[in-house]
MARZALUM-126375 format. One line per field, with one value per residue: residue number from 1; residue in three letters; chain; x, y, z of N, C-alpha, C, O, CB in turn. Coordinates in steps of 0.001 Angstrom, whole numbers. Glycine has a CB too. Example, Ala and Ser with C-alpha at 12.3 -4.5 7.8 and 13.67 -1.06 7.14 Angstrom:
2
drenke <- c(1 2)
minu <- c(ALA SER)
zaza <- c(A A)
n_x <- c(13190 12850)
n_y <- c(-5690 -2250)
n_z <- c(7800 7080)
ca_x <- c(12300 13670)
ca_y <- c(-4500 -1060)
ca_z <- c(7800 7140)
c_x <- c(13200 12900)
c_y <- c(-3300 30)
c_z <- c(7800 7870)
o_x <- c(14236 13409)
o_y <- c(-3319 1138)
o_z <- c(8465 8039)
cb_x <- c(11308 14084)
cb_y <- c(-4473 -598)
cb_z <- c(9046 5725)
REM end
This chain:
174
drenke <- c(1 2 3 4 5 6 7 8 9 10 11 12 13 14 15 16 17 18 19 20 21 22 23 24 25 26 27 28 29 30 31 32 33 34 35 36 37 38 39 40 41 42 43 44 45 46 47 48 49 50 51 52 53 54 55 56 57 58 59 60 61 62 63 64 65 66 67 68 69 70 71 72 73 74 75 76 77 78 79 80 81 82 83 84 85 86 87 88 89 90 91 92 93 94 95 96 97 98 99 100 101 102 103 104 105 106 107 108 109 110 111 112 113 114 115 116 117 118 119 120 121 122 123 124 125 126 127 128 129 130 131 132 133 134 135 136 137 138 139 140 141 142 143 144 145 146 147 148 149 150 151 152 153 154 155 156 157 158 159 160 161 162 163 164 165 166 167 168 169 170 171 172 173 174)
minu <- c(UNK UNK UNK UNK UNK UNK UNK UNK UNK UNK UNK UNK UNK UNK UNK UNK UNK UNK UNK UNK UNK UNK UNK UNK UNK UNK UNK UNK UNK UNK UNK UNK UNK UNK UNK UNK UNK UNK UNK UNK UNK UNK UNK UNK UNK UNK UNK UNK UNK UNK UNK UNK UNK UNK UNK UNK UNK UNK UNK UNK UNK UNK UNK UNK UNK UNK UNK UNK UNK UNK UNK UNK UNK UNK UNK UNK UNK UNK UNK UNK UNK UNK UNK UNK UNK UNK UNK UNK UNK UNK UNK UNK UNK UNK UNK UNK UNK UNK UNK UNK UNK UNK UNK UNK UNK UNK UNK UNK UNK UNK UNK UNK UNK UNK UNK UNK UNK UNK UNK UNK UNK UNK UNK UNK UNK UNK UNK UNK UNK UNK UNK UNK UNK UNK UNK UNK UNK UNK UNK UNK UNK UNK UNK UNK UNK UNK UNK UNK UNK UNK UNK UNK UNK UNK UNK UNK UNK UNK UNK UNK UNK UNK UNK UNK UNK UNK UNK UNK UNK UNK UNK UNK UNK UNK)
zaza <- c(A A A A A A A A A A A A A A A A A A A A A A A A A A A A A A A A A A A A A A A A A A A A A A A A A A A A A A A A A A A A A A A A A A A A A A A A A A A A A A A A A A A A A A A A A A A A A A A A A A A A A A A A A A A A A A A A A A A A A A A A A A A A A A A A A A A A A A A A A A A A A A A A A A A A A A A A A A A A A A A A A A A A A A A A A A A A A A)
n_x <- c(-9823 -12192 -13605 -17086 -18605 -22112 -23726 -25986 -26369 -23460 -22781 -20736 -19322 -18263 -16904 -15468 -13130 -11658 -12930 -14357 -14241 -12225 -13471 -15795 -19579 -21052 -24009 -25284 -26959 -27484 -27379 -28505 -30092 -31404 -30571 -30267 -27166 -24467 -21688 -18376 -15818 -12362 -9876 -10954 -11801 -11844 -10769 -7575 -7177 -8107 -5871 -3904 -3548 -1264 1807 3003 4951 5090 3018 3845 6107 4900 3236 5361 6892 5926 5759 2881 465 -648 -3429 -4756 -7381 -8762 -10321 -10656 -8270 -8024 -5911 -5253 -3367 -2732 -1304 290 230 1063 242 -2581 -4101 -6661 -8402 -10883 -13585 -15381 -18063 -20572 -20153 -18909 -16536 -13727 -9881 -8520 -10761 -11409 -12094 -14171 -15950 -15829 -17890 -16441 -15100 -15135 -16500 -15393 -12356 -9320 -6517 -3829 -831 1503 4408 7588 10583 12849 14950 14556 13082 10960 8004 5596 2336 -131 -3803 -6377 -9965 -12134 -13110 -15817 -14796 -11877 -8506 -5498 -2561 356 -1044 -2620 -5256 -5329 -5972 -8607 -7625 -4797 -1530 757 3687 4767 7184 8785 6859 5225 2833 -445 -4223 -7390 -10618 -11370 -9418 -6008 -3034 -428 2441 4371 7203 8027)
n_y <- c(-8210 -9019 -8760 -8479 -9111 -8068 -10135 -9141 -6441 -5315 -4110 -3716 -5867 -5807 -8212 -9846 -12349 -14102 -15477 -16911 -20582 -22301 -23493 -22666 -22133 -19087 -16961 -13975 -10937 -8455 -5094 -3035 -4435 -6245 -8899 -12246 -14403 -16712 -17743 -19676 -20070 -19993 -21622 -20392 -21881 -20339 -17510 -16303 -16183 -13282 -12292 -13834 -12542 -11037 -9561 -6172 -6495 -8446 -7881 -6030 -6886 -8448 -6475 -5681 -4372 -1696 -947 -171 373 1213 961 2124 1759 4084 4129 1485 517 -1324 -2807 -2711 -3862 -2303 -3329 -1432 -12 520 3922 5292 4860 4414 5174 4800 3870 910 -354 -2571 -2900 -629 1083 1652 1158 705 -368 309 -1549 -136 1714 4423 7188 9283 9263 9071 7307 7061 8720 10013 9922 7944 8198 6246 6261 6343 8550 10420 9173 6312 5753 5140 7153 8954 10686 12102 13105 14887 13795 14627 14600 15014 15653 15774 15494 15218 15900 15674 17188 19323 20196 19087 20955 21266 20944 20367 19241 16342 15570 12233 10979 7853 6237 8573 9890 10355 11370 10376 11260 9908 8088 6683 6727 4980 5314 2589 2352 18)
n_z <- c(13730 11212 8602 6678 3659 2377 504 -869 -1005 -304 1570 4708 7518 10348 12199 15199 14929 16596 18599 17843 16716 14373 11554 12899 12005 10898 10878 9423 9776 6966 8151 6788 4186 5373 4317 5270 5762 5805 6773 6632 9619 8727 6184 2971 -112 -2168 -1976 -559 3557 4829 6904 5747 3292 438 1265 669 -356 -2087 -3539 -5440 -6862 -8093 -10191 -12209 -11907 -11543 -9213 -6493 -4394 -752 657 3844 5616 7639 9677 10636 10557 7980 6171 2818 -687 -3514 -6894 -9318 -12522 -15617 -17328 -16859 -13780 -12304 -9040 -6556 -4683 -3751 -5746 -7245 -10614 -10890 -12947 -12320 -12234 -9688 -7274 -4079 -1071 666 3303 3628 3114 2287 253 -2929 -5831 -8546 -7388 -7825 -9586 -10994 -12937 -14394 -15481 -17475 -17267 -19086 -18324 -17580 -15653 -13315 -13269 -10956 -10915 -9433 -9635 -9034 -9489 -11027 -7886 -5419 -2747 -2521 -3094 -1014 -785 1737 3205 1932 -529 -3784 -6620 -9153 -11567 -10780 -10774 -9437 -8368 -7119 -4708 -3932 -1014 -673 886 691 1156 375 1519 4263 4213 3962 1637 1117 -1204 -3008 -4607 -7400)
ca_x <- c(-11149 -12606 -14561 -17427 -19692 -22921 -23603 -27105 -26209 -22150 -22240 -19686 -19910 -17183 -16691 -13546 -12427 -11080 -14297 -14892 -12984 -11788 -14851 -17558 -20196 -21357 -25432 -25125 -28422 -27372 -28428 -29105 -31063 -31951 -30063 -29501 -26372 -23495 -19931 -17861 -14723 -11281 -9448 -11390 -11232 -11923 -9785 -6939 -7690 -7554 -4310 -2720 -2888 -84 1836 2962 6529 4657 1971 4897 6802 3828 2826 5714 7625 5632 4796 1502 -273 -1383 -4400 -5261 -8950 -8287 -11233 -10482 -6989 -7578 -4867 -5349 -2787 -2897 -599 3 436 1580 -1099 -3732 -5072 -8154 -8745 -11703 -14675 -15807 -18800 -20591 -20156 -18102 -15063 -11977 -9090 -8141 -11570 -11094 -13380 -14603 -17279 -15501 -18524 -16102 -14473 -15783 -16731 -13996 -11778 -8331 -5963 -2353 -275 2857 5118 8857 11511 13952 16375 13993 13109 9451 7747 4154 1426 -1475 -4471 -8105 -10791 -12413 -14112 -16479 -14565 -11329 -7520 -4984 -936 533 -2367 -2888 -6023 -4487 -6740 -9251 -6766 -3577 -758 1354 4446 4498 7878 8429 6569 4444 995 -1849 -5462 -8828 -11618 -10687 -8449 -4493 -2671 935 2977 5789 7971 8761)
ca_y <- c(-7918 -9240 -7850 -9280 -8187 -8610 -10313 -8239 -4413 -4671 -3219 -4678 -5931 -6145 -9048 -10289 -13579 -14667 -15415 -18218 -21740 -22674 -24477 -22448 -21379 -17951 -16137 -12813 -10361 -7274 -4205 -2194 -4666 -7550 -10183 -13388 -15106 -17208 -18271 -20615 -19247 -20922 -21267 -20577 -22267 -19095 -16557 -16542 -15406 -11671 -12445 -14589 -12051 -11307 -8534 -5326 -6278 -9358 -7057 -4826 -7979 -9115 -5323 -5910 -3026 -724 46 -432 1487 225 1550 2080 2536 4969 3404 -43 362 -2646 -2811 -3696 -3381 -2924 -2819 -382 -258 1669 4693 5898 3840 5172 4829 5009 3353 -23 -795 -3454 -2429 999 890 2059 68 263 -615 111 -1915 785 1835 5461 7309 10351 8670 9135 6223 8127 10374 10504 9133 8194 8324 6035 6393 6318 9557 9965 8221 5002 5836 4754 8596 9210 11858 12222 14206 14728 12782 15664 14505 16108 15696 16247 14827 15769 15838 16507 18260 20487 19675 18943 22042 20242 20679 20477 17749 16577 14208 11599 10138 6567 6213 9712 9560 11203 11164 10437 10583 9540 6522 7151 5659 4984 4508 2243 2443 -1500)
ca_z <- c(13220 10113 7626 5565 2944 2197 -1183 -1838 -1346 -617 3154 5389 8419 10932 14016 15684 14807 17648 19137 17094 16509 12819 11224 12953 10714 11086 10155 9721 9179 7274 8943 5619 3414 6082 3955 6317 4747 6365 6733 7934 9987 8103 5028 1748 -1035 -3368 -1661 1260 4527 4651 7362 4782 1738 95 1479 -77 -1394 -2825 -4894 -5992 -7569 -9164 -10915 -13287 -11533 -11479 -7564 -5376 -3190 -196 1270 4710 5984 9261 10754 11256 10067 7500 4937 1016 -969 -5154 -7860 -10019 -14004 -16654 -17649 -15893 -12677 -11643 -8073 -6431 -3627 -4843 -6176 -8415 -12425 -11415 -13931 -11828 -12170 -7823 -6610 -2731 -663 2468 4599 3653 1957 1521 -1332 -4390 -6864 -9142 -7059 -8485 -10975 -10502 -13805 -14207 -16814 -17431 -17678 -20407 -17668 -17234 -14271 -13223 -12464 -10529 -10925 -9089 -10169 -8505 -10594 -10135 -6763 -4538 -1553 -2814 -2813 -7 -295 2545 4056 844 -1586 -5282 -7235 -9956 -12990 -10602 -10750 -8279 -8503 -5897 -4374 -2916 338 -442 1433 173 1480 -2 2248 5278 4350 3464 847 303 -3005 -3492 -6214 -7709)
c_x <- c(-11215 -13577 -15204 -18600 -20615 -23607 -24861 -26677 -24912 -21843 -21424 -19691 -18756 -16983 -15243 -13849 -12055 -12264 -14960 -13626 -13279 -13065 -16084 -18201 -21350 -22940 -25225 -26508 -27896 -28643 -29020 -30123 -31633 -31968 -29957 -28063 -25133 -22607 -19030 -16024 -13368 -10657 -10783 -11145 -11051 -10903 -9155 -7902 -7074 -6103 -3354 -2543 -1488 -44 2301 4274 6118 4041 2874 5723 5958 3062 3750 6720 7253 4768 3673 1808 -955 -2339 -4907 -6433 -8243 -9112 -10789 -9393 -6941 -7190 -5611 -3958 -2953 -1693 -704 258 749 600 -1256 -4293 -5512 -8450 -10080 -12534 -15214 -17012 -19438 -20660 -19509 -16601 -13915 -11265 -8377 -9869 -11201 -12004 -13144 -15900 -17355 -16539 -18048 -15237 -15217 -15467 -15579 -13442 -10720 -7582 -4715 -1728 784 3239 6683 9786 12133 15063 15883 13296 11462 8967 5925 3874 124 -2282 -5824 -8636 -11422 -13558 -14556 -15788 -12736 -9857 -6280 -3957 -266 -228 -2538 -4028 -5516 -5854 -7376 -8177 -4957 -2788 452 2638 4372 6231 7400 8030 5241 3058 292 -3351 -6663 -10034 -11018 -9749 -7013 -4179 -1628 1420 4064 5683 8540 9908)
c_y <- c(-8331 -8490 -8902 -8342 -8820 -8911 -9868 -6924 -4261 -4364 -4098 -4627 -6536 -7275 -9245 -11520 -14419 -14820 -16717 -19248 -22105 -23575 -23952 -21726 -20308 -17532 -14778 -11736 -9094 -6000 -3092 -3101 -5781 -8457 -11166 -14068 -15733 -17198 -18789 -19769 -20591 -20336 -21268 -21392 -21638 -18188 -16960 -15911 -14201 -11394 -13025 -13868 -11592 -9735 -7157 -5396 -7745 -8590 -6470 -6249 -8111 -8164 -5057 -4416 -1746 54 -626 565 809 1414 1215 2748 3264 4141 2216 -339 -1129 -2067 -3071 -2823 -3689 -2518 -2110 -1088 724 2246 5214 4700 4734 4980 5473 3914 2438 26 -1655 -2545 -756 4 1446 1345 -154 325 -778 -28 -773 1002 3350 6128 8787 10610 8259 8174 6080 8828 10261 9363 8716 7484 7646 5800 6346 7809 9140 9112 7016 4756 6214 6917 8061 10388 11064 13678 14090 14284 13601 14738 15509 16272 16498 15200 15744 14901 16251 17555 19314 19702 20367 19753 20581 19827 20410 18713 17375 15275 13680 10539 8542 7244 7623 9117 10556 10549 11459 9777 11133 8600 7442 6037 6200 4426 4337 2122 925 -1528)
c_z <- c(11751 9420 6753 4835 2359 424 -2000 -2410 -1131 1064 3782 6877 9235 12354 14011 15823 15507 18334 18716 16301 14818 12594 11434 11774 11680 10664 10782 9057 8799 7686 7843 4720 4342 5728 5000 5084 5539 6021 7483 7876 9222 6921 3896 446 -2719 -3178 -780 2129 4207 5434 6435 3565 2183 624 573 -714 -2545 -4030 -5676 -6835 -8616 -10594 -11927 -13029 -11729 -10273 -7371 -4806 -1935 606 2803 5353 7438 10215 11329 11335 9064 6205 3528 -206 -2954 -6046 -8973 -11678 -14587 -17222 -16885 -14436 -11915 -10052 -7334 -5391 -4642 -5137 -7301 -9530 -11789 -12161 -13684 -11988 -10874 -7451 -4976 -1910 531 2377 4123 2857 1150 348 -2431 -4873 -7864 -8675 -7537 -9109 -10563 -11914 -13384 -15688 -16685 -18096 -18738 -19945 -17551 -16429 -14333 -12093 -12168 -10662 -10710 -9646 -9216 -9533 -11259 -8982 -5868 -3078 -1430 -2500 -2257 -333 306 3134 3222 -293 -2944 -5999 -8454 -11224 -12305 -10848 -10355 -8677 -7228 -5961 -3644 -1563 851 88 1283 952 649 918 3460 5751 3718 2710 880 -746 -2373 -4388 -6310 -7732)
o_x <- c(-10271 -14261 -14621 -19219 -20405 -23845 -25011 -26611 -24540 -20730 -21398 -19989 -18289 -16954 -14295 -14674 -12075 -12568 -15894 -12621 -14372 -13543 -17124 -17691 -22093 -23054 -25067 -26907 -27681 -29869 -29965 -31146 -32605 -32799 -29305 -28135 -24661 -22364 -18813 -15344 -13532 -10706 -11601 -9969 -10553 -10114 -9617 -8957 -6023 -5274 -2165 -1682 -838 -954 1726 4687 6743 4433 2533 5494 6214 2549 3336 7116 8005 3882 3432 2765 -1770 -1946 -5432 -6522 -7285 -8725 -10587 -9092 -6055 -7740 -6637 -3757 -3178 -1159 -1748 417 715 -189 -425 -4963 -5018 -9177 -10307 -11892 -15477 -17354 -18885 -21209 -19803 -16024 -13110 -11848 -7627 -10189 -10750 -12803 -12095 -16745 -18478 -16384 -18555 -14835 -15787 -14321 -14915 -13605 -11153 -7922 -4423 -2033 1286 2637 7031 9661 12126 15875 16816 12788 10866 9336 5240 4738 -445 -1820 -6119 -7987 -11322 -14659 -13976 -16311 -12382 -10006 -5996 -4023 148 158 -2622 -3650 -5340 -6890 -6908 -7990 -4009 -3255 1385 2346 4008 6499 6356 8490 4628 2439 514 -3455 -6936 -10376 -10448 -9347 -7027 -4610 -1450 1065 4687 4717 9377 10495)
o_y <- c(-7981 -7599 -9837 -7346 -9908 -8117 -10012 -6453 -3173 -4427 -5268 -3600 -7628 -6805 -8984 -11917 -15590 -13702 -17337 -18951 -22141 -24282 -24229 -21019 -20546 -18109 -14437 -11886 -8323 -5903 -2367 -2471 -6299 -9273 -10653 -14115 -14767 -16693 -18545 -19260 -21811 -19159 -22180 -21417 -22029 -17995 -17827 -15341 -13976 -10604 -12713 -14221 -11601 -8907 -7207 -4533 -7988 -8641 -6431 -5946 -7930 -8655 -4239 -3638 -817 904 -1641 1325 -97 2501 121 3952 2814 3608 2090 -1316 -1962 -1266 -3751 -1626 -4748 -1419 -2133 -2277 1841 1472 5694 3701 5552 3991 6664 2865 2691 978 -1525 -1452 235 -1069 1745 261 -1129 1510 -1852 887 -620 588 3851 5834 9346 11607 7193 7775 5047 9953 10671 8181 9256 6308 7965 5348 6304 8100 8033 8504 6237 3642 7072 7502 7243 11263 10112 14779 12992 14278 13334 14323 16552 17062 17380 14221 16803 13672 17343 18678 20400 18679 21555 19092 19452 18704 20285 17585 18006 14210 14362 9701 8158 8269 7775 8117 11642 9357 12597 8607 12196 8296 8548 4887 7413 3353 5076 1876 544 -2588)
o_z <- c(11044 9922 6206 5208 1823 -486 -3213 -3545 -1569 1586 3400 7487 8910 13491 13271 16647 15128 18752 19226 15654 14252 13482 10836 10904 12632 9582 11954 7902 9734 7627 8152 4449 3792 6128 5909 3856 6138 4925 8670 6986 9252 6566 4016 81 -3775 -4103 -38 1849 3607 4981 6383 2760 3228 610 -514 -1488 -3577 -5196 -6858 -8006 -9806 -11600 -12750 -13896 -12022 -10189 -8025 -4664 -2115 1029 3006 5595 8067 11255 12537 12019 9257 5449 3483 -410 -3540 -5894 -9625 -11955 -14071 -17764 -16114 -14695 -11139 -10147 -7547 -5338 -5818 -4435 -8393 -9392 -12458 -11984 -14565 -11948 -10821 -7359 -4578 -1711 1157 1584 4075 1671 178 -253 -2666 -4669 -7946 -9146 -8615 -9147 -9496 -12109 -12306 -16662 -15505 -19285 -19277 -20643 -17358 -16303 -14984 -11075 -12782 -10601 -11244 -9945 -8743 -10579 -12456 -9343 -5566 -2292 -648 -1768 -2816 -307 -82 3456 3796 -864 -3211 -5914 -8601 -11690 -13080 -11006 -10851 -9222 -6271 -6821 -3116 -1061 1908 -277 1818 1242 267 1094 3709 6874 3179 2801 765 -1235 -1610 -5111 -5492 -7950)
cb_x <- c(-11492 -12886 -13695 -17935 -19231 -23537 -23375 -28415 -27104 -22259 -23512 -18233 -21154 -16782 -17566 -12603 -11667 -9979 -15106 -16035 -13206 -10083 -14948 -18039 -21153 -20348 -27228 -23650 -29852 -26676 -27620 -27836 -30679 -32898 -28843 -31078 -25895 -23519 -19177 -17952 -14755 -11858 -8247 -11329 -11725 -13291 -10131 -5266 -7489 -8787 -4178 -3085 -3812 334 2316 2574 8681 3773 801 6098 7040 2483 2660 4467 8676 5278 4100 1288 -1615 -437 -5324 -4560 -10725 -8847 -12493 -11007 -5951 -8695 -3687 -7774 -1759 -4354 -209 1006 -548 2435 -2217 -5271 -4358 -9618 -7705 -11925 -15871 -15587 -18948 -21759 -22448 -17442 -15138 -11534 -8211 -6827 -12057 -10437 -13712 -13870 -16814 -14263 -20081 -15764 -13715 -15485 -18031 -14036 -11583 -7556 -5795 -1851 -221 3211 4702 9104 12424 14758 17056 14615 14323 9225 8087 3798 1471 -1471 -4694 -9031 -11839 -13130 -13734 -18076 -14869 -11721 -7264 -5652 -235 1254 -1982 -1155 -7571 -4036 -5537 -10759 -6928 -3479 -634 175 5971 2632 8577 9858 8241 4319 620 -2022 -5559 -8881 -11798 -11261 -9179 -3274 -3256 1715 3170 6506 9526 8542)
cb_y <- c(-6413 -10227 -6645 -10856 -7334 -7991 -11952 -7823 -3066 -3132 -2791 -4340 -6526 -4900 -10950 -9633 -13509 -13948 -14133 -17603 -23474 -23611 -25724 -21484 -22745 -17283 -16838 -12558 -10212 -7037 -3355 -1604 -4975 -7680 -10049 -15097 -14068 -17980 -17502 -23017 -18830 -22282 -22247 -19736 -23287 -18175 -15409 -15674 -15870 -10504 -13319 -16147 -10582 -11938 -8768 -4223 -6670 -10251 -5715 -3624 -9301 -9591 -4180 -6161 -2956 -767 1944 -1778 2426 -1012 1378 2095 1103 6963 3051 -1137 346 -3938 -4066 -3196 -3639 -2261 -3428 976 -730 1245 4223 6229 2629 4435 4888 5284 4530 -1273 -256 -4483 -2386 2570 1349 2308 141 1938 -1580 940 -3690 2575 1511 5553 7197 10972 7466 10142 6513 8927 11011 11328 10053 7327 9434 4832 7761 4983 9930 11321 8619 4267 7004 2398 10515 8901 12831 12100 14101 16078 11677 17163 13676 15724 14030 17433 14069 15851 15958 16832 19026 21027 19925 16879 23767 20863 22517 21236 17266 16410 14279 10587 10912 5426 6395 10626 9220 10949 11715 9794 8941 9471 4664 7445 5245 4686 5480 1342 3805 -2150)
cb_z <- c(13394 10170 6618 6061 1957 3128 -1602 -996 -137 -1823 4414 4942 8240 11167 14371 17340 14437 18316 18609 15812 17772 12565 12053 14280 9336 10447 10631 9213 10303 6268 10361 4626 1919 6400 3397 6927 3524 6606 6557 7447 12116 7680 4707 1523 -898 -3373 -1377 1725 5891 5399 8566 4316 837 -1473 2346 489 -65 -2072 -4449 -4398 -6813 -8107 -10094 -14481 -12054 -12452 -7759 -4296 -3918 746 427 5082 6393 9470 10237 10626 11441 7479 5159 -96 3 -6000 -8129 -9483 -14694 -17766 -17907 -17134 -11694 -12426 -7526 -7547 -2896 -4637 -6018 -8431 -13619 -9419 -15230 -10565 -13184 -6533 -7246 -2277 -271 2900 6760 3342 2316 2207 -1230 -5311 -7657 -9959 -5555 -7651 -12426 -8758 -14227 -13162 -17502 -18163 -16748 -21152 -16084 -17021 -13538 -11771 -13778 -9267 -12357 -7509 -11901 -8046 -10095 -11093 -5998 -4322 -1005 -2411 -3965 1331 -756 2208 5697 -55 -1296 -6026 -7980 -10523 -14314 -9062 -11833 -6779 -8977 -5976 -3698 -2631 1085 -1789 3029 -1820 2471 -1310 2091 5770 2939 4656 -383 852 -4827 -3161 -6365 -8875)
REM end
């Protein structure tokens, strides 16, 4: 299944791929603003195919050692995976001009614009540490099936999965 989005209002619009031979070109009407707008099925010459991104030990190389997260929508189960940085990285539901630094494209509308933070920094041993925090969002952020209180703060091992929304995310450590 593919995913595309519509370049007025953002909504996304899911077909299966396999359905159509390399080259065809696609019209798609969205069903929220009644954009018409096309696309031809293949390689891009702006982005990869969404099968050919890079996977998650790739992003983690490239973040300068400091981890990714990879995000999985529940719904569709489609992957994205981002790297992390040193600070604060804001995570949060994309939209045009919001200022998070993980913009996560979904459908999910129980993910807040801003819902939580994830802190990386280094111990007195060197050693790359995580903290998660709620943003404060309205919906709320889930470790291990426990919502993280508005002021609480949580360390996060390799591989920990947390939920916002209805999508899961895992951290690796670079």
């Amino acid at each position: 299944m593919k995913r595309v989005r519509c370049p007025k209002c953002d909504t996304f619009i899911t077909f299966d791929e396999q359905n159509y031979q390399e080259g065809s070109s696609l019209i798609f009407q969205c069903p929220n603003c009644g954009k018409q707008f096309g696309i031809r099925i293949g390689s891009s010459k702006i982005r990869p195919k969404q099968d050919d991104e890079r996977p998650e030990e790739e992003a983690a190389d490239k973040s300068e050692g400091c981890g990714a997260i990879m995000v999985i929508e529940n719904d569709y189960c489609y992957k994205q995976v981002f790297p992390l940085h040193m600070g604060d990285n804001t995570i949060g539901r994309y939209m045009k001009g919001n200022n998070v630094t993980i913009p996560i494209e979904t459908g999910d509308l129980t993910m807040d614009l801003h819902h939580c933070v994830i802190n990386v920094s280094r111990n007195k041993r060197g050693e790359l540490k995580f903290v998660l925090r709620d943003g404060p969002s309205n919906h709320g952020t889930f470790l291990n099936g426990e919502r993280i209180a508005p002021r609480e703060r949580r360390n996060l091992d390799d591989g920990a999965v947390f939920n916002i929304g209805v999508t899961s995310i895992i951290l690796k450590k670079g």
